[in-house]
C-alpha positions, 0 to 999 in steps of 0.5 A: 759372904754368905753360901746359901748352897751348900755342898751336897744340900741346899738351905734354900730354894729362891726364887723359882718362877711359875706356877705349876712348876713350884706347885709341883715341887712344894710339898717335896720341899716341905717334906724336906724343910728347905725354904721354898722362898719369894716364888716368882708367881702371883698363885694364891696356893704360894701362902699356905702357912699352915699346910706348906710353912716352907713355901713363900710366894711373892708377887702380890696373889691374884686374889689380891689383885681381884679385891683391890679392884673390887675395892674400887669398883665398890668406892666408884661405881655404887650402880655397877654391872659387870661384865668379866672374862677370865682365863679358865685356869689356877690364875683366872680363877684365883683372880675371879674368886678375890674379885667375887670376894672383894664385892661381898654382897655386890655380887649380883652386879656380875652381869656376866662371867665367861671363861675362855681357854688359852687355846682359843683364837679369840675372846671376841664372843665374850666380849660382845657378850659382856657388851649384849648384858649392859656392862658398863664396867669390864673385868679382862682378866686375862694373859697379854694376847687376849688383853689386847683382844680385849682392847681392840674389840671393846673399841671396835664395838664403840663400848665404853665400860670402865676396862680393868685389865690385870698387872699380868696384863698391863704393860704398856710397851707390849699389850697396850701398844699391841692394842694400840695406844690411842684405843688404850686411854683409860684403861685402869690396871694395878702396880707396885713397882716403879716401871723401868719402861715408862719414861716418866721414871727415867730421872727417879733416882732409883731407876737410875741406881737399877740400870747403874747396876745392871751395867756394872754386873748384868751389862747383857740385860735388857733394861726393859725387861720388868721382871730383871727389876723385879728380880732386883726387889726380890733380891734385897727383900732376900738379903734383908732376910739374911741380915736378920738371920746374922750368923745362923743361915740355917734352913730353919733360920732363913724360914723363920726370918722370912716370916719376921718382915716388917715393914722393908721397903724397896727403892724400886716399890712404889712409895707407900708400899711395904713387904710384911709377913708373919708366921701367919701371913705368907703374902709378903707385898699385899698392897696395890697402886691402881693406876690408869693410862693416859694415852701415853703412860700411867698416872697414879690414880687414888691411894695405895689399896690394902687388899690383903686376904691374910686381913680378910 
């Protein structure tokens, strides 16, 4: 087997969740050239190669989810006005800006960009608002709570835009059913993952190998939690790492490793979905499966969309 840790040192640091916390130890981390790898954050910031070469998101960034549905939205909906409400924070704005960037000259049809802030009680207001402009695609992108606010109010106003609310977002066994299931139809979202949730997975094989695996050596945990599949992808994306260093597990190795994936798939990745990066391309999963509710679960909607900032 090989140690990762070792005494008195670390040779890499995997994994680390959030944000804030990761941007407030990556440039300690670079300065000492350990591997800052697979960060579990969508924040653009995490794909810096060039200012931080030991720092690797690994969550598909939030620019990435804001083209691909500008992608859709363009190949869809040629005459659409927009109406968006955004988190006023590093993820909102991360997603509005691969939002603007993916619509390109199609910008004008932003009808009207509100912002709120976590603290307020409700993003009602912006939601009429949105309504009161002639929306008739809304872009929520928003944490659960507010998604869900988003939800109920458009429905309450009798509104029906196109609704896109974020990966973030889009649980169904908490922000939709928060909502209400019934008001949720047609609710258009992004993945890339199989979702252990959803029933309709419950006989993919892959599925069955995860919880089997979660019986044997994690029997504690629960089975509908997504970030415990999440960490099972990250996991053999790691260990794939580790293969193609073979015997030279070094700081230096593992980095350089990290930057040499091509084409390592998951069996909990959605078909078609692929990790790849480079020594220029920090953004390991870059592609996104838009997918709409029924009422009841997702269905896959159109093709896997390539909405990589690294190719832009």
């Amino acid at each position: 087997p090989v140690q990762i840790c070792g005494a008195g040192s670390i040779d890499v640091l995997f994994s680390p969740l959030g944000a804030p916390t990761n941007a407030a130890i990556m440039k300690y981390m670079n300065q000492k050239k350990v591997p800052h790898l697979f960060i579990a954050s969508g924040a653009t910031k995490f794909g810096d190669h060039k200012n931080f070469p030991y720092t690797m998101g690994f969550m598909p960034c939030y620019q990435i989810e804001g083209r691909t549905f500008a992608q859709h939205v363009l190949a869809t909906q040629p005459d659409a006005k927009i109406g968006i409400i955004y988190q006023n924070d590093d993820f909102g704005r991360d997603v509005l800006k691969g939002f603007k960037d993916g619509l390109g000259a199609k910008t004008s049809s932003i009808v009207a960009e509100l912002s709120y802030e976590t603290s307020d009680p409700t993003i009602d207001s912006q939601v009429v608002r949105c309504k009161s402009a002639g929306a008739n695609v809304f872009m929520s992108m928003t944490t659960p709570k507010f998604a869900a606010q988003g939800i109920k109010k458009v429905a309450e106003l009798n509104w029906q835009p196109t609704h896109y609310i974020g990966n973030n977002a889009s649980s169904a066994g908490s922000t939709l059913k928060a909502a209400g299931f019934d008001i949720s139809k047609g609710i258009i979202s992004s993945a890339y993952m199989k979702d252990p949730v959803d029933a309709a997975w419950d006989s993919d094989p892959a599925v069955v190998k995860w919880r089997a695996f979660l019986d044997k050596y994690d029997p504690a945990a629960a089975k509908n939690d997504i970030y415990a599949a999440i960490a099972y992808v990250v996991s053999q994306v790691m260990v794939q790492v580790l293969r193609q260093c073979g015997d030279d597990v070094s700081s230096d190795s593992i980095i350089r490793q990290a930057a040499n994936l091509r084409d390592v798939e998951s069996d909990l990745l959605l078909s078609g979905i692929k990790v790849n990066t480079s020594p220029t391309d920090y953004y390991p999963l870059e592609q996104l499966q838009l997918v709409r509710f029924n009422g009841e679960r997702y269905e896959i909607l159109g093709p896997v969309i390539d909405g990589g900032i690294s190719k832009a």
